[in-house]
C-alpha positions, 0 to 999 in steps of 0.5 A: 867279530862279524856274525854275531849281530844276532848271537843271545851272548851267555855266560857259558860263551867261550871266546874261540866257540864264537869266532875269536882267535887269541889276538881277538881275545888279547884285544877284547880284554884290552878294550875292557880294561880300558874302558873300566879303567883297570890294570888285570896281570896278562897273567891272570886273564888265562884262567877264566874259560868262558865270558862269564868267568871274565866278567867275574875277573873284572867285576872282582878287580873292579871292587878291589880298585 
């Protein structure tokens, strides 16, 4: 997403507050689960409300793998 370069990314980060729109969101989840070579239910990458949340989604399914 353009703008960020110089942004300090925090936990508390919501996707929409810097920019990102729900297909930006579904993308960035996507790239992340490929690269972590994970398989996260659609369903349960709605519940985290921040990046830190997410983060904590993925490390979790990542300990479960």
């Amino acid at each position: 997403m353009p703008g960020l370069e110089a942004h300090e990314f925090a936990a508390s980060d919501r996707l929409a507050d810097l920019g990102a729109n729900s297909m930006d969101c579904a993308e960035i989840a996507m790239i992340v689960q490929e690269s972590l070579g994970l398989a996260v239910p659609r369903v349960e990458l709605f519940g985290p409300k921040n990046i830190g949340e997410l983060a904590d989604l993925f490390l979790k399914k990542l300990k479960l793998a």
